[in-house]
C-alpha positions in Angstrom: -37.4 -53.0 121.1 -37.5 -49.4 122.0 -39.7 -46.8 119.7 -37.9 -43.4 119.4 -40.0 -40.9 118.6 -38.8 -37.0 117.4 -41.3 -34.7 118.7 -41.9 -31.5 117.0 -43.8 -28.4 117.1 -46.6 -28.3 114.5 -45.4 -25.0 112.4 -42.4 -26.8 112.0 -43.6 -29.0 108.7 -44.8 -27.2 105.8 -48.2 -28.3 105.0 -49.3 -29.6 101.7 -50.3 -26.1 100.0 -47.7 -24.3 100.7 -45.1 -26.7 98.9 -47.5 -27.1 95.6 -47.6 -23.1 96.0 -43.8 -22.8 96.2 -43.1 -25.2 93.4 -45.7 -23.3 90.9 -43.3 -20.2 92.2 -40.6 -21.6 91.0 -41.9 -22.8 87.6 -42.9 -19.5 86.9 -39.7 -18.0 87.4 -38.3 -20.2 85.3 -40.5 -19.6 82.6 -40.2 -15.5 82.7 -36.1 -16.3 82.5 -36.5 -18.4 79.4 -39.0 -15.8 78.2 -36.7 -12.8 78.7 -33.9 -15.2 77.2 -35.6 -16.2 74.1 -36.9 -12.7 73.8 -33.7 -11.0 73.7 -32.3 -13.5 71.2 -35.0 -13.1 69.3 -35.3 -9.3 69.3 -31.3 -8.7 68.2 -31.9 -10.9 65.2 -35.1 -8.9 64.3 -33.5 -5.6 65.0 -30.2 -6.8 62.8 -32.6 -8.0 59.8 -35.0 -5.2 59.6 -34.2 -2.4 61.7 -30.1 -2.6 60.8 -29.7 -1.9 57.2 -27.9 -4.7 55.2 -26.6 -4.4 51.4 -25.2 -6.9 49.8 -23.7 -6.7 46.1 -25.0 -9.2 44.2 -24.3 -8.7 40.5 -22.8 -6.3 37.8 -22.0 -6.2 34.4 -21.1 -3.2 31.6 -24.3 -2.9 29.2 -25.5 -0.2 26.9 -28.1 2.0 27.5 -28.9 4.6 24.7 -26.0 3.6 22.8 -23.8 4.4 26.1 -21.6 2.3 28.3 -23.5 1.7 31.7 -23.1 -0.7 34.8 -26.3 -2.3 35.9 -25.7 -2.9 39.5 -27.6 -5.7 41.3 -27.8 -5.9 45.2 -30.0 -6.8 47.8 -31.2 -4.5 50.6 -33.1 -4.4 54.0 -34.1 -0.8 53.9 -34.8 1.6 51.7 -34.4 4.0 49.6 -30.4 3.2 48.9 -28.5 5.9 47.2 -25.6 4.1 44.9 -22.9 6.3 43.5 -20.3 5.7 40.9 -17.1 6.8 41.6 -14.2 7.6 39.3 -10.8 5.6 39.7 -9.3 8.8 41.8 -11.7 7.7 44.4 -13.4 11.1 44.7 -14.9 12.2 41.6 -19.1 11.0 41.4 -19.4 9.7 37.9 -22.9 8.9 37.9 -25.0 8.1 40.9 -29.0 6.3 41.1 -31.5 5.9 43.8 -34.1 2.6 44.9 -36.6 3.5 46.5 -38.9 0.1 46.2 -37.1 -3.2 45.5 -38.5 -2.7 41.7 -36.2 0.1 41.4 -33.2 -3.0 41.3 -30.9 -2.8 39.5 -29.7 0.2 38.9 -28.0 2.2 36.2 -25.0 4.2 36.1 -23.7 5.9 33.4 -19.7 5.1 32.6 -17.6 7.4 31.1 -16.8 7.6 27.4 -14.1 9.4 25.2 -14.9 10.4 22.1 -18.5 11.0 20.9 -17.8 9.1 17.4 -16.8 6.3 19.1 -18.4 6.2 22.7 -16.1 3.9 24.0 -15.9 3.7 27.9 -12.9 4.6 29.7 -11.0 2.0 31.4 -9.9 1.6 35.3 -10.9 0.7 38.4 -14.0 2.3 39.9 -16.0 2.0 42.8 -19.1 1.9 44.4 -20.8 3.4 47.2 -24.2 2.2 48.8 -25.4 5.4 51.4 -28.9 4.9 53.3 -29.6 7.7 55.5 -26.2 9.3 54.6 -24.1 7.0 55.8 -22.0 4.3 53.2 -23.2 0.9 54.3 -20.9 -1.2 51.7 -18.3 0.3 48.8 -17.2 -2.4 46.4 -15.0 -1.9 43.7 -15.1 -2.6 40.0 -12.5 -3.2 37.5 -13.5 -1.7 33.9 -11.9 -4.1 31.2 -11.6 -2.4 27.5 -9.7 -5.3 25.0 -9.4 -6.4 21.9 -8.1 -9.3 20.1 -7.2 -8.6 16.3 -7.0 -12.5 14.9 -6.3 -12.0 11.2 -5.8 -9.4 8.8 -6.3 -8.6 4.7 -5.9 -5.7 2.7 -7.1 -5.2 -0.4 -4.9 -2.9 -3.0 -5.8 -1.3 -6.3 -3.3 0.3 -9.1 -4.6 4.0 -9.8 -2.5 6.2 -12.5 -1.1 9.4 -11.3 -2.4 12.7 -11.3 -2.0 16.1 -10.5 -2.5 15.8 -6.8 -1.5 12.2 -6.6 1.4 9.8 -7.4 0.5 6.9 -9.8 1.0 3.1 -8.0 -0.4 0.5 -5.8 -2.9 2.0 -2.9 -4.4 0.0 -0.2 -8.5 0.1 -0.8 -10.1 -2.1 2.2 -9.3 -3.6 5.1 -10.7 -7.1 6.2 -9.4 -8.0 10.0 -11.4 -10.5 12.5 -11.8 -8.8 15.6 -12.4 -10.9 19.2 -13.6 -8.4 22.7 -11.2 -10.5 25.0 -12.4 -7.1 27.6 -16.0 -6.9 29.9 -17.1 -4.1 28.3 -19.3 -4.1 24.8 -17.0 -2.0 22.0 -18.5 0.3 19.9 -16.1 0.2 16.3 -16.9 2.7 13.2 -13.6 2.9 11.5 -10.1 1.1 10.9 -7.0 3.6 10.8 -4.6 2.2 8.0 -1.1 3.1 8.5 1.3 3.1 5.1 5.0 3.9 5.3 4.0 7.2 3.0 1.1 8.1 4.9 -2.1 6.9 6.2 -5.9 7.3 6.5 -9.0 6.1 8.0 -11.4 3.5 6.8 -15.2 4.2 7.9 -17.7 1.4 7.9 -20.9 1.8 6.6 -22.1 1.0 9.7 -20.7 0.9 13.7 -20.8 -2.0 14.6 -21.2 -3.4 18.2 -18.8 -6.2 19.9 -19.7 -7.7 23.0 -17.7 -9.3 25.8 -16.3 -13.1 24.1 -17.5 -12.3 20.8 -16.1 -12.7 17.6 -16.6 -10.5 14.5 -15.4 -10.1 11.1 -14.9 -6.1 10.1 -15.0 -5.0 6.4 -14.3 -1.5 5.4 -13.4 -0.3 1.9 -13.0 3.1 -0.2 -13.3 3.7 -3.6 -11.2 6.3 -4.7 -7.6 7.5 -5.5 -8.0 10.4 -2.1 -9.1 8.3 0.0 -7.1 5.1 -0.2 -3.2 4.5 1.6 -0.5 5.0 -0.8 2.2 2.1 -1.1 4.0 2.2 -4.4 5.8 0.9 -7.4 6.9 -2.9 -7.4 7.9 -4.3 -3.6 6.9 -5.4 -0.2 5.1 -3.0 2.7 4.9 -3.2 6.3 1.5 -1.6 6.9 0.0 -1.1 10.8 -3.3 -1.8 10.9 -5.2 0.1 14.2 -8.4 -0.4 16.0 -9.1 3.0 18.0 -11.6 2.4 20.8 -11.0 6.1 22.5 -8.6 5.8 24.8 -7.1 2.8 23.7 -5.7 1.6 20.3 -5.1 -1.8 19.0 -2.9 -2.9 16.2 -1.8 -5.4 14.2 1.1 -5.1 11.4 1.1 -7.0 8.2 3.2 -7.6 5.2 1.7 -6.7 1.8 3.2 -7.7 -1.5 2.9 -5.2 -4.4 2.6 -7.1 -7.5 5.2 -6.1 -10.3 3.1 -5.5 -14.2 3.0 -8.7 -16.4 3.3 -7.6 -19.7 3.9 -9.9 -22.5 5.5 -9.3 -26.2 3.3 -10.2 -29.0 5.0 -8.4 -32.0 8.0 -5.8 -31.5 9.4 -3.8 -34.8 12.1 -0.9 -35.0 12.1 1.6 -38.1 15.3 2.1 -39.1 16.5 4.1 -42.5 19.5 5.6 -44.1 19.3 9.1 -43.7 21.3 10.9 -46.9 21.5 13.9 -44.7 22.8 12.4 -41.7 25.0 10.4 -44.1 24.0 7.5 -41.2 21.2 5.5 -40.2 18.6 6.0 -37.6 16.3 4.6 -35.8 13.2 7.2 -36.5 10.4 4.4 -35.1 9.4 1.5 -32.6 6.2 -0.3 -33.1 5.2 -2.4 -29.9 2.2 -5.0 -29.6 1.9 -6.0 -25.6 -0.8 -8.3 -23.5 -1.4 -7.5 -19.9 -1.8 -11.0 -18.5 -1.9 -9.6 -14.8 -5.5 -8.9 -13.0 -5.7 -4.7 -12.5 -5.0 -1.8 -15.2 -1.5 -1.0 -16.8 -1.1 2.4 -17.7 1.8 3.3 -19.8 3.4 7.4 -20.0 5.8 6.9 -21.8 8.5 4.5 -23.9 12.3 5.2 -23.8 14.4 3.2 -26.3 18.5 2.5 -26.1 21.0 1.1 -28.0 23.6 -0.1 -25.2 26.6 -0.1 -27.8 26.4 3.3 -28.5 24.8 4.9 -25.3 22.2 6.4 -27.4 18.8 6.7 -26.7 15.4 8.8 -27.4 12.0 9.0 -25.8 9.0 9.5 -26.0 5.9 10.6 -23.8 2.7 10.1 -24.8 0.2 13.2 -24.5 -2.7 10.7 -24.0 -2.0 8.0 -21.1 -2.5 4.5 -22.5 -4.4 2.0 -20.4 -4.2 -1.4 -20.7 -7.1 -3.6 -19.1 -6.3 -6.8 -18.4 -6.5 -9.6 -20.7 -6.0 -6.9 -23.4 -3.7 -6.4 -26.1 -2.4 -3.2 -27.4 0.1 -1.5 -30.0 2.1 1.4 -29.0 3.5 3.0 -31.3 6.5 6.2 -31.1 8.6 8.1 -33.3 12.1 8.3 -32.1 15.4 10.2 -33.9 18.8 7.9 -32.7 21.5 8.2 -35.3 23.9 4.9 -35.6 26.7 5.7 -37.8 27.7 2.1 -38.7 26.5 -1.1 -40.3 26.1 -4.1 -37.8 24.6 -5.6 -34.7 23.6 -3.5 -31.9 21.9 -4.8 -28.7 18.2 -2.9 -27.7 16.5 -2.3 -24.8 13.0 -0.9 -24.3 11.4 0.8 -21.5 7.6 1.8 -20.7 7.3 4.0 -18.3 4.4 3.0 -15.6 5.1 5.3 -13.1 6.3 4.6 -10.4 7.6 1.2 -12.2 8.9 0.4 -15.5 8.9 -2.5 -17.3 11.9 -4.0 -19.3 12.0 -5.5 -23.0 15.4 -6.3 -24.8 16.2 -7.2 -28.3 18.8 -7.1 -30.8 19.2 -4.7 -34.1 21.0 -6.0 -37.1 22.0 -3.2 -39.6 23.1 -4.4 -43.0 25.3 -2.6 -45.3 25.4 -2.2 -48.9 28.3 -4.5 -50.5 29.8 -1.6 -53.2 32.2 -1.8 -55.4 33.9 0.3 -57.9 34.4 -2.0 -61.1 35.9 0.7 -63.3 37.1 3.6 -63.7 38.2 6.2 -66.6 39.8 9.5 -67.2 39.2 12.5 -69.5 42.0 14.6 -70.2 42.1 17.9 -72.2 45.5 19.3 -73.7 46.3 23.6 -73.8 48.5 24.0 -76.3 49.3 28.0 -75.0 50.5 27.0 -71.8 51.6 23.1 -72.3 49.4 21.8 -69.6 47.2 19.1 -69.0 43.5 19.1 -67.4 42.0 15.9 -66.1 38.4 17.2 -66.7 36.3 14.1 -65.3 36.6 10.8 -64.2 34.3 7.7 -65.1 33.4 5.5 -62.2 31.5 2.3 -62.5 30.0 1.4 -59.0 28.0 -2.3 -58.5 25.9 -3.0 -55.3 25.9 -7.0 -54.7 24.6 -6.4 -51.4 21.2 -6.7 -49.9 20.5 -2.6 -49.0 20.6 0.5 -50.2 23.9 2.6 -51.0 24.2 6.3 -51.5 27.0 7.9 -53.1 28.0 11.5 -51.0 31.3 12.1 -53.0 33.9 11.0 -55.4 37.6 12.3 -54.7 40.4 11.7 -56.9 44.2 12.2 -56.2 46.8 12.0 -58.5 50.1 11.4 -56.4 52.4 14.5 -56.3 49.7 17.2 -58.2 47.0 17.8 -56.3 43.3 16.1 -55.6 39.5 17.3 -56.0 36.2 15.8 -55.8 32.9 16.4 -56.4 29.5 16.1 -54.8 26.5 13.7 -55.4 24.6 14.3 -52.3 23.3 10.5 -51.7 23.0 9.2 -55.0 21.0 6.0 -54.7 22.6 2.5 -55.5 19.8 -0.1 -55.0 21.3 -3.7 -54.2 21.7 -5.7 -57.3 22.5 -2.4 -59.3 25.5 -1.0 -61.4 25.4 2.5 -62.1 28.1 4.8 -63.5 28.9 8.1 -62.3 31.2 11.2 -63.9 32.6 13.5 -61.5 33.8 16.5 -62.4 37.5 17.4 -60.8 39.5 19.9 -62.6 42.8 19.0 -61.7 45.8 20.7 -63.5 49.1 18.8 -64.6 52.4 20.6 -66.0 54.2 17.3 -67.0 53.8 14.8 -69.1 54.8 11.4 -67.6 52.9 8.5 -65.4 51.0 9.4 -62.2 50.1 7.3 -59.6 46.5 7.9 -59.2 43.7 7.1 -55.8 40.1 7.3 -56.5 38.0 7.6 -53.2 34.1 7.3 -52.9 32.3 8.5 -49.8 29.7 6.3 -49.1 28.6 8.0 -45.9 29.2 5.4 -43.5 32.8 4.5 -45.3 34.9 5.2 -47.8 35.8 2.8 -50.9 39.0 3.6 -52.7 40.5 2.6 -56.3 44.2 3.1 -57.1 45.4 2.7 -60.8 47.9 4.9 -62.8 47.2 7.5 -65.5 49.4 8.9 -67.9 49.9 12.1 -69.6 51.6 13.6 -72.6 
């Protein structure tokens, strides 16, 4: 067995220092690399947390301040201070604009445009935001500005005024109760409710503003209480009527139906004056005495009353110089004198009419006129002879008149004729035959006859309305 042995030369194996010295070299190295490693990663976060400046939005929401619309803007920041400026939705114009300058200062305010100083309502649109630290923009977020409203129900109220001067008399629209729901993101600001009629409209003011914010639900009352003020509808009939919420640059509506109630008057007594009028030689209707109820709920007042007989086509009226109100539940008589001439006896159908203005209300009823049942039961002659000229003269002539009817007659004339001589009356101007009565009357006629002989003879009394007649014979010589 042979033993090989290598020599070498005694530098050529490192010694037991130097390796440990090398090995420590090499652990150090190692350790500045992971240093400088761990550094650098380390330094880039540090410089992007708090020597880069970071803004993030984190909240916003439309609120008032002083009674104005205002966006309190919430974000988060790594610097400081932070200029934030509102701009407008043409993406230029600076609406408002607020500065943080220590984290307290968060959020911030800016001021939203409104139109209208009543109202104060903002305006609508997309806006944006701008975040500038040191001049430059570090973020610019947009937000969208939400006005809306939900108009759930509507009422009206109405009222009947009489007319005036200045206004016309009828129903009026007096208040306005509507439930109102902010379906927007801003708060509303609401001080009035614009009432639209289809003769003209106004504007009901609250007695207070009131304000509605984003989800909520209100219920709105506004009223007026006089004739100037109110929304004129008018007589009897149904209304489309536009009821509008104006929040400055926006309006809402909401149209609804409202029924005008026509006047509920009821009859309790009704009587019509009627008389023979000796002058007219007719009757007439000189009177009309009506007794009425308003059963309805609001004030009836009456101008005036027109009254017609439909057979004839005649008709007076009359307007009363004091209006007559009616309040409901009560009864009341009008009464009016009235001048319509009916030449004949008989039934005649009436209608009445009250004048409300702008309606009218309606009554009929029938008129029976009864005549006076006369006849002539007799009748006589008185003759007077001339000897000198051999002529007769009927002088007068007796006629017995009996009334069996149940009203008044009046005797106008009495004619007489004798057939083939001549004829003649004479006048009574409305003597008075009450029913049940027989009264004998002379007229005086005058009539001349030459010859003897028999004469057919026609006596004819005017009773105004008609004439009677009587034929009999009379003879002479």
């Amino acid at each position: 067995m042979s033993n090989y042995h290598t020599a070498y030369p005694p530098y050529a194996y490192p010694t037991q220092p130097v390796k440990r010295l090398r090995i420590f070299t090499r652990k150090i190295l190692y350790a500045v690399i992971l240093i400088a490693v761990v550094a650098g990663v380390s330094g880039g976060v540090i410089y992007y947390q708090f020597i880069l400046p970071h803004v993030r939005l984190t909240s916003w929401e439309i609120v008032l301040v002083d009674d104005k619309p205002a966006l309190k803007v919430g974000f988060r920041t790594n610097v400081f201070p932070i200029l934030v400026k509102l701009i407008g939705p043409d993406r230029k114009t600076v609406i408002d604009e607020a500065r943080a300058e220590i984290p307290e200062d968060i959020p911030v305010i800016l001021y939203l445009p409104v139109l209208g100083e009543e109202v104060a309502n903002v305006v609508p649109g997309t806006y944006y935001l701008r975040f500038i630290y040191k001049d430059k923009v570090v973020l610019y977020e947009s937000v969208d500005v939400k006005l809306g409203l939900e108009i759930v129900s509507v009422a009206v109220d109405t009222d009947y005024f009489p007319k005036t001067f200045s206004y016309p008399g009828g129903w009026y629209i007096t208040g306005v109760n509507m439930t109102v729901k902010n379906t927007g993101n801003s708060p509303v600001r609401i001080n009035n409710v614009h009432v639209i009629g289809e003769s003209g409209s106004a504007r009901f003011w609250l007695r207070r503003a009131i304000v509605l914010e984003p989800g909520h639900q209100a219920l709105i009352s506004a009223e007026v209480s006089d004739q100037r003020s109110a929304v004129y509808l008018g007589g009897v009939g149904t209304y489309e009527v536009e009821v509008s919420l104006e929040l400055g640059p926006r309006a809402f509506s909401h149209r609804v139906k409202v029924r005008a109630p026509a006047p509920r008057l009821v009859v309790e007594d009704l009587k019509l004056g009627v008389y023979f009028s000796i002058y007219a030689e007719a009757w007439r209707l000189n009177n009309i005495t009506l007794t009425i109820r308003n059963t309805g709920t609001w004030t009836i007042y009456v101008y005036a009353i027109e009254v017609v007989v439909v057979e004839l086509q005649a008709s007076d009226s009359y307007r009363f110089f004091d209006l007559i109100m009616i309040e409901p539940g009560e009864i009341k008589t009008i009464y009016a004198d009235l001048y319509i001439k009916i030449p004949q006896p008989g039934g005649y159908n009436v209608t009445i009419s009250l004048d409300l203005s702008p309606d009218s209300w309606l009554v009929k009823t029938t008129l029976e006129i009864k005549a006076p049942l006369i006849t002539i039961k007799d009748v006589s002659f008185s003759l007077r002879y001339y000897e000198y000229t051999d002529e007769w003269e009927l002088v007068y002539v007796t006629v017995t008149l009996e009334n069996t009817g149940e009203a008044d007659g009046y005797v106008y004339e009495i004619w007489v004729e004798i057939e083939g001589v001549d004829e003649s009356y004479d006048y009574f101007g409305g003597e008075l035959i009450r029913p049940g009565e027989t009264k004998t009357l002379t007229a005086y006629v005058y009539i001349w006859i030459e010859q003897p002989g028999t004469y057919n003879v026609t006596v004819k009394v005017d009773l105004g309305f008609t004439t009677i007649t009587y034929e009999t014979v009379l003879t002479v010589g």
